[in-house]
N, C-alpha and C positions, 0 to 999 in steps of 0.2 A: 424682497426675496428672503427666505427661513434660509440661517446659518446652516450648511452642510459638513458634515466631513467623511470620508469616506476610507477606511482604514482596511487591510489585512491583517490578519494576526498571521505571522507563520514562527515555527521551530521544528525541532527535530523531535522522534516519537516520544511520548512522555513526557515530558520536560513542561506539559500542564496548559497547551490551549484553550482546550475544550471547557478544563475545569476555569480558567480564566473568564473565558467570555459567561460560564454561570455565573460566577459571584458580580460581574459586570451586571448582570441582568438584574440581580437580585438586589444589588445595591440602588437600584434606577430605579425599585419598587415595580415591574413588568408583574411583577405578581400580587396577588392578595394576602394578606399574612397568614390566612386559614388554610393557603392553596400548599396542597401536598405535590413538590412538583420531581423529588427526586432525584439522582445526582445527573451529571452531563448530559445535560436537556437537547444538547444539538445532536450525540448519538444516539441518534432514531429507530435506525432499523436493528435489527436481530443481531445482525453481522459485527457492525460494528461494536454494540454492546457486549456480547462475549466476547471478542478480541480485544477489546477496551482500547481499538484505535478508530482512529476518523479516517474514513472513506472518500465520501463525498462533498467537498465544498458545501457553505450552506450561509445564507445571509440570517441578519438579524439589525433591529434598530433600535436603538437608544435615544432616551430625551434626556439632556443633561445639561442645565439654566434652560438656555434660549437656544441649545443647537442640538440638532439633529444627528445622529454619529452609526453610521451605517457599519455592522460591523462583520466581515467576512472571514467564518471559521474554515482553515484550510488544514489537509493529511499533511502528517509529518515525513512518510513514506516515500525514497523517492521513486519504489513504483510507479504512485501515484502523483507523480511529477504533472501529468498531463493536466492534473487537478487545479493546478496551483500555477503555471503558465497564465491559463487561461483568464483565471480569475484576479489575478493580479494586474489585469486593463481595467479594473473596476476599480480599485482603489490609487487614491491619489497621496496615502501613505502607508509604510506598514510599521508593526509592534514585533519588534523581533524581541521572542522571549529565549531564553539561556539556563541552564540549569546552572546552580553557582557549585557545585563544587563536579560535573560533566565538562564544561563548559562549549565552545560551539562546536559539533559536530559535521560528519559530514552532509547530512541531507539539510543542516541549518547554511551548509556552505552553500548548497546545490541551490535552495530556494534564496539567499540571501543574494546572493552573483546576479539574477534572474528579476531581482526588483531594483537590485543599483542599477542596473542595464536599463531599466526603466527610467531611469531619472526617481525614484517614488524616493522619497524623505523620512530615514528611519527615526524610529524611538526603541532602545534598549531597555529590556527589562531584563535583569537577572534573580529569577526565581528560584524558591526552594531555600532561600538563606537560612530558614530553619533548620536544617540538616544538619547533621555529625559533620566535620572535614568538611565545611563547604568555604571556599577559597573567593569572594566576591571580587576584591580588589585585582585579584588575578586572574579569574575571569573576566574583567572589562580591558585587561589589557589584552586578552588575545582576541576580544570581540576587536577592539582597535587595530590590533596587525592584520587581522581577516578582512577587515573593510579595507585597510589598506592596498593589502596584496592582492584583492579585488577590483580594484583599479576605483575607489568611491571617490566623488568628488570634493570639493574643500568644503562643500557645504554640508555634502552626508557624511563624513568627518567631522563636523564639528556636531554631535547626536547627544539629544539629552539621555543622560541613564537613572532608570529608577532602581530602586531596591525592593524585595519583598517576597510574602507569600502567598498564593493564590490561593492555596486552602486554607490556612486562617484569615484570608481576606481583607489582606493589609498591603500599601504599596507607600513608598517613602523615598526620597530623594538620598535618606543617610540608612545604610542598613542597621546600623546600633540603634538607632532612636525608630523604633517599628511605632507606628501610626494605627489609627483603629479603623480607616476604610481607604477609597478607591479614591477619595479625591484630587491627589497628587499625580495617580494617572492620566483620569479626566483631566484635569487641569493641563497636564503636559500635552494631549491631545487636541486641545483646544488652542494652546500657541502655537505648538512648535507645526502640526501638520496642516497645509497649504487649503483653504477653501478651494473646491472645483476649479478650474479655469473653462469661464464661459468666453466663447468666440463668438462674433455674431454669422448670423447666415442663416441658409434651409437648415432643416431637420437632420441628423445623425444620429444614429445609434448602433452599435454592436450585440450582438447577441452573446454574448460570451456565458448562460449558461440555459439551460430549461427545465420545466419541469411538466408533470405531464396530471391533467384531472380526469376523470372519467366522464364529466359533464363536457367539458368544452375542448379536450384533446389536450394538445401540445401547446404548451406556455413559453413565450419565449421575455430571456430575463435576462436585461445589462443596464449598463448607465448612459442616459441621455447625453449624448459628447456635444450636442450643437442644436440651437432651437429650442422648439418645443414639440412634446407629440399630446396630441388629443384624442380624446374619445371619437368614435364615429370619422374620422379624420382617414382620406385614402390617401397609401404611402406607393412608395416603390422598394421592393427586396430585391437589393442586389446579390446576387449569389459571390460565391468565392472565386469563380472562375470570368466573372464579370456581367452572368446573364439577370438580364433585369427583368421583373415578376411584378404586376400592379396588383397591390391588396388594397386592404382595409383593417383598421385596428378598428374591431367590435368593444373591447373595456380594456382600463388599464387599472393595476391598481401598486402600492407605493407597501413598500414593507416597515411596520409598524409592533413594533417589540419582535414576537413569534410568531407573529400572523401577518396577515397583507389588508390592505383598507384598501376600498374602491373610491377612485377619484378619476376628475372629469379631465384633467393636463397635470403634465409633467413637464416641469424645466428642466434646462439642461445642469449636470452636476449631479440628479439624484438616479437611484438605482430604482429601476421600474420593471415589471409582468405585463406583454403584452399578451389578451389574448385575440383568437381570430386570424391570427397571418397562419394561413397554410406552409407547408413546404419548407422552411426554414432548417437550416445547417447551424452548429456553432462557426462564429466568426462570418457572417452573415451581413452588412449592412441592412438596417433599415432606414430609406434614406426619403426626400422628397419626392411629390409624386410627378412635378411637373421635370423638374431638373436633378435627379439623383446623383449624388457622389459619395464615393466607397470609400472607406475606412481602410487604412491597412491591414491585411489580413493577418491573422493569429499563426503566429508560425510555432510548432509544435515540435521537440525534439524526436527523433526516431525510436523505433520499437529494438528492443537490443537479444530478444529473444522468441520461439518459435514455437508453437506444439503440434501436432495434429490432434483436430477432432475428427471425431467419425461414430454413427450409431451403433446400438450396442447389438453386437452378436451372439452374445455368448448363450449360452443353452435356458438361459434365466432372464431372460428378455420378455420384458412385459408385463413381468410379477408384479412389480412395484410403481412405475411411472406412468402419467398420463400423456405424456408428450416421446413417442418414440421413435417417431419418422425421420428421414432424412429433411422434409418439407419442416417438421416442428423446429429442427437446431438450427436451420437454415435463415430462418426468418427470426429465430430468436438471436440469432448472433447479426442480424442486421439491424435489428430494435435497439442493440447494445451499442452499434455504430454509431449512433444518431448522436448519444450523449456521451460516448467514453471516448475521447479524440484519440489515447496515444493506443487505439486499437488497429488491428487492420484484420482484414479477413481475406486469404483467396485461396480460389478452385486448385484443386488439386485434380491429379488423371480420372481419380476415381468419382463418381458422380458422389458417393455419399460420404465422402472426406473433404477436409477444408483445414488448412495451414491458419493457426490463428497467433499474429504477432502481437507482443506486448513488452512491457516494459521490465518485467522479472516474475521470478516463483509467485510472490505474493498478488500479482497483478493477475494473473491469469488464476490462481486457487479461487481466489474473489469470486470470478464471474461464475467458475464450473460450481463452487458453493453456492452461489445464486441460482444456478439454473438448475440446481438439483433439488435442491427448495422449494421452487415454482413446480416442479412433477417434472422433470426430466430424465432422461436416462441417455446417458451416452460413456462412449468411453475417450481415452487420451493418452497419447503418446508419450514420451518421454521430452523433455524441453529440449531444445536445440538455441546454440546460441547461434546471430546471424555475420555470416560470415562475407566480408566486402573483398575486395583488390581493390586499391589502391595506388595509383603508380605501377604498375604493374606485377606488383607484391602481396601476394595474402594477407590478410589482416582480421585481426580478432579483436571485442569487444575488451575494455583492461577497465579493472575497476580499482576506485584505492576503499581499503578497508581499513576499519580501525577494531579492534578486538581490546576489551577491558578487563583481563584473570588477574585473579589473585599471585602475589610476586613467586610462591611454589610452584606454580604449574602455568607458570609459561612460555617453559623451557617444550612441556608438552605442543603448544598451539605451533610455535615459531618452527617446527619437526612437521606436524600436520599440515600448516599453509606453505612451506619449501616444496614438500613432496607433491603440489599441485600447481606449482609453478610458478609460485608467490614471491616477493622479493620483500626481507623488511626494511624498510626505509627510516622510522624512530621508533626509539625504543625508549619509555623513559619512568619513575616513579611519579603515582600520584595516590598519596596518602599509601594506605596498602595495597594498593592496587596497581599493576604493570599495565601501563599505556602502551598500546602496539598498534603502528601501522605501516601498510602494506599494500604493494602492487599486485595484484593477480588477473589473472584472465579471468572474463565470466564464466566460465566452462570448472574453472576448477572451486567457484563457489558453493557450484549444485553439488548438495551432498555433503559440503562441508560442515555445515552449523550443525546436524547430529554427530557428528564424530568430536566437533570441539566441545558441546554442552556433557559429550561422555567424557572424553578426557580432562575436564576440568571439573566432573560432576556437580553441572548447572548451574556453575557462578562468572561464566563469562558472557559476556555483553558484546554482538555485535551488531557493525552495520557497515554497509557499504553502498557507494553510489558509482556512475556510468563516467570516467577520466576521459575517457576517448577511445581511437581503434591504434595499435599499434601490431607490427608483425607476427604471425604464429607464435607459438611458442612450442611447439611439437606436443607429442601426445602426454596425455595426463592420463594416468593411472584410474580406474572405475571402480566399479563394486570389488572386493575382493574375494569375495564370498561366492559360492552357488546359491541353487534355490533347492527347496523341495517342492515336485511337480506331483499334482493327484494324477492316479493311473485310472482313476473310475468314478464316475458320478453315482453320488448316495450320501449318508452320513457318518460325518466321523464319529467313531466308536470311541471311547476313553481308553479301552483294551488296548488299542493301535497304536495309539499316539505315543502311550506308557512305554510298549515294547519300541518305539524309537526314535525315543528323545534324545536317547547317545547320539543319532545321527546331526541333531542341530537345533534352532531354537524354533518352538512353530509359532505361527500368526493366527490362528484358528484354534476353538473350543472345542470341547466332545458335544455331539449332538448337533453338528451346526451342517446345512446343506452345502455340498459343493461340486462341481465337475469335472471332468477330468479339463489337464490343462490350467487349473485354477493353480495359483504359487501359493504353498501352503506354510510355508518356513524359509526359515538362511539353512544351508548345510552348514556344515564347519570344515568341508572341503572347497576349492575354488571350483566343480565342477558341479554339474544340476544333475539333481537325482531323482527318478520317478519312483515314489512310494505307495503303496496303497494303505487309507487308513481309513478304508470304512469294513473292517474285516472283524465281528464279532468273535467272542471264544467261545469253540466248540465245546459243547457240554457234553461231558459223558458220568456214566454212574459211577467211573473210580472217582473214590476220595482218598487224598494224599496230603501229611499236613505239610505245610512249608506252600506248596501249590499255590493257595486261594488266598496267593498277598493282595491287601489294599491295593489299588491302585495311586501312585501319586505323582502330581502332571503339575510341573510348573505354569504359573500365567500364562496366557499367550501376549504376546505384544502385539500391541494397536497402534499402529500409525495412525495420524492424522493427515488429513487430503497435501498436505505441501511436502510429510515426510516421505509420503508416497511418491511425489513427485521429484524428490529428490534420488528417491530408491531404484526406480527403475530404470532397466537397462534399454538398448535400442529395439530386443525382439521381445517388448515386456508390453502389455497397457493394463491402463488402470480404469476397470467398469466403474462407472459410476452412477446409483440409481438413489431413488429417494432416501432410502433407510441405509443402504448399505454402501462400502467402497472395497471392492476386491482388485487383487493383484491376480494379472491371470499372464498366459503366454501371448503371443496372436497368432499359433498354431496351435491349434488345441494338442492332436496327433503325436504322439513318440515319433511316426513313421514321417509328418510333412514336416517335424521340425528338424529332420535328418535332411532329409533334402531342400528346406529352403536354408541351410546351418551358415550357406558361404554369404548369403544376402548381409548380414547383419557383422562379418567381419574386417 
């Protein structure tokens, strides 16, 4: 049987997976020397590429001597936690990378707690030791308190640590004496993490991810736990709830660099694509055909937040999207089901609304930027966090954050996250920079990171993951600000805008289409003002000097799809169509937003 090993990589955003597992690939020669292959080769789609983060899990396989080394790039995000659950039943170790002078963060806590809980067998890398202030030595000792106070056991305690950097492409046991390749990793990979453990018996397999071809449907993708499966071989799919399905695996094939090779058996230990089995969930058994037994099922943390969707109404419905029925979102937000576990979706009263749960801002931006992409058009509500009882006590969602400003201004932050109901817990120097962390409720998150990148103009650093649910914490403070509401569908005029920009800052250019109801600015009052500013100047034959000023009209600001979703209020949504993202009311009306006013209080 070919040496196996079957690894994760995980860390917190940044801190250089993705760019790891290339120089890994590149070092194993996966490529040709001629072959132009361009930087983080696992960030595939569009999405991820301009965010310059990872999304979706993704395998890859390395040859290096005589063993095989399976490698699974995971999001840093703990949005995308649901990611990284799942896919951590595939590996039988993981590479927890570190930034050396960050050191472990919290989403490296979130995903690191989630693979000791496994039993999985780490390897430390602290990366980036190139850096200005980057503190190695002191970084591996709080990777050591974190595993500790994780509850890790004497064995994932006693953890090899490498040193190095993944963009010059060097990794070393001593961070002073930097090396010129990968071999000390490879090498460490090779003793320290555990070949497969094959059981003997029937056939097992979990599903733990899929993917989808347009030739042969839905591919379903995990590691053989027990047995062997074959080509042409009938199984049995046990579902999650225990109902058992007789298939047929038509081909299977074994991942091999960037691609997949077809082959006729798989042992147990390696990670496989079956195609052919219909019907298929994650966390799935594929099991024997004559005597099936189930695998433990993947058990997925809960969804911590809420939106509504619903199709688009507004008077500009159908310009732009090909997809605009309640039947088009409906079936696309079940497609999404299929492969995105920490999703959920349910009916709400109205036929063409749907509560869709997820795990944060970025989690839910994701998918409506995907499905806006694909030709869709819908609109969406303002987030809502999901709110439990408990013992018979209200309870809200509490996250801990950490915020990174400069030592000047974070006197500002510590002001900002109190007023939201924040508690700070350390407070400490690292280099020049002030370490801050903090308990807050998820409700007072939304909204916050544009007020903190203004008050510390864009050099703070945050992040925060899911602590648990603890009791209310009473009301937190909203928008401060009103809006400016169009009184009229047409175009705004530059004349309009000019004569009143005293009133506040607008979100919209001259010439640009809009309707009435559409949110066209902030006032600089706390109350919403209806303006009209598609009103051209009347031309007459006096001429008067001083009259015929220039027009001059500040920027408009542009949100991006999450600032929006942090912006709006409870009687606010956000259209969303291919090209465009507008802030509108959900009563068009001066007159029905009068009368439905107490709904939303």
């Amino acid at each position: 049987m070919q040496n196996i090993r079957n690894i994760a990589i995980i860390a917190h955003v940044d801190h250089g997976k993705t760019t790891l597992v290339d120089k890994i690939l590149h070092y194993t020669n996966q490529f040709r020397d001629n072959e132009n292959t361009g930087e983080l080769i696992l960030d595939n789609n569009d999405l991820e590429r301009e965010r310059g983060i990872t999304i979706v899990s993704k395998n890859v396989s390395v040859k290096y001597k005589d063993t095989k080394i399976n490698i699974i790039d995971t999001p840093g995000h703990a949005d995308f936690g649901g990611e990284v659950e799942r896919v951590l039943k595939m590996a039988d170790g993981v590479v927890l990378l570190v930034d050396a002078f960050e050191g472990p963060m919290p989403q490296t806590r979130f995903v690191t707690g989630k693979a000791l809980g496994l039993g999985i067998k780490p390897i430390v890398v602290v990366n980036k030791v190139d850096k200005e202030n980057c503190r190695p030595d002191e970084v591996y000792e709080q990777v050591f308190d974190l595993f500790f106070n994780l509850g890790a056991t004497e064995e994932q305690l006693d953890f090899p640590v490498l040193y190095g950097s993944s963009k010059q492409g060097w990794m070393s046991t001593d961070w002073q004496q930097p090396t010129t390749d990968f071999t000390d990793l490879l090498e460490a990979i090779i003793t320290h993490i555990p070949a497969p453990k094959v059981s003997e018996g029937t056939l097992q397999m979990q599903v733990t991810s899929l993917d989808y071809s347009t030739f042969v449907g839905r591919i379903a993708i995990g590691r053989v736990a027990r047995g062997t499966i074959k080509e042409n071989q009938p199984v049995s799919l046990v579902k999650r709830d225990g109902k058992v399905v007789k298939s047929r695996v038509k081909e299977l094939q074994i991942f091999e660099g960037l691609g997949r090779a077809k082959v006729s058996e798989v042992k147990a230990g390696d990670i496989c694509a079956v195609v052919g089995i219909e019907g298929f969930d994650i966390g799935d058994t594929i099991a024997d055909f004559e005597n099936p037994e189930q695998l433990e099922v993947i058990h997925i943390d809960e969804p911590t937040m809420n939106m509504l969707f619903t199709i688009n109404n507004s008077p500009f419905f159908g310009k732009e999207g090909k997809f605009v029925t309640s039947r088009h979102i409906y079936d696309r937000l079940q497609k999404e089901l299929e492969k995105n576990l920490a999703l959920r979706v349910v009916p709400t009263e109205s036929p063409d609304a749907w509560l869709v749960y997820g795990r944060g801002i970025l989690h839910l931006s994701v998918l409506i930027e995907t499905m806006r992409r694909e030709g869709y058009e819908l609109q969406v509500g303002q987030p809502q966090v999901i709110v439990k009882e408990i013992d018979g006590v209200k309870c809200e969602p509490i996250e801990e954050m950490v915020v990174d400003v400069p030592a000047d201004v974070s006197g500002k932050v510590i002001e900002l996250v109190t007023q939201r109901k924040g508690e700070l817990l350390v407070m400490e120097t690292k280099g020049e920079m002030q370490h801050l962390e903090f308990s807050i409720p998820s409700r007072g998150i939304i909204g916050l990171r544009n007020n903190v990148l203004t008050a510390t103009a864009g050099e703070a650093v945050m992040a925060h993951r899911l602590k648990g649910y603890e009791p209310w914490k009473g009301t937190i403070p909203g928008r401060l600000a009103g809006v400016l509401i169009s009184l009229d569908t047409g175009t705004t005029t530059a004349y309009s805008i000019d004569k009143l920009q005293d009133r506040g800052r607008f979100f919209v250019d001259p010439g640009v289409d809009i309707y009435e109801g559409q949110i066209l600015g902030e006032h600089i009052r706390d109350n919403d003002l209806t303006i009209n500013v598609t009103k051209g100047k009347q031309l007459t034959n006096m001429r008067a000097s001083g009259s015929d000023d220039n027009v001059r009209i500040a920027p408009a600001i542009k949100f991006s799809l999450e600032e929006c979703m942090e912006y709006i209020q409870a009687d606010e949504y956000i259209e969303v169509t291919p090209q465009s993202i507008r802030l509108r009311k959900i009563y068009l009306t001066e007159n029905e937003r009068k009368i439905n006013a107490k709904k939303f209080q």
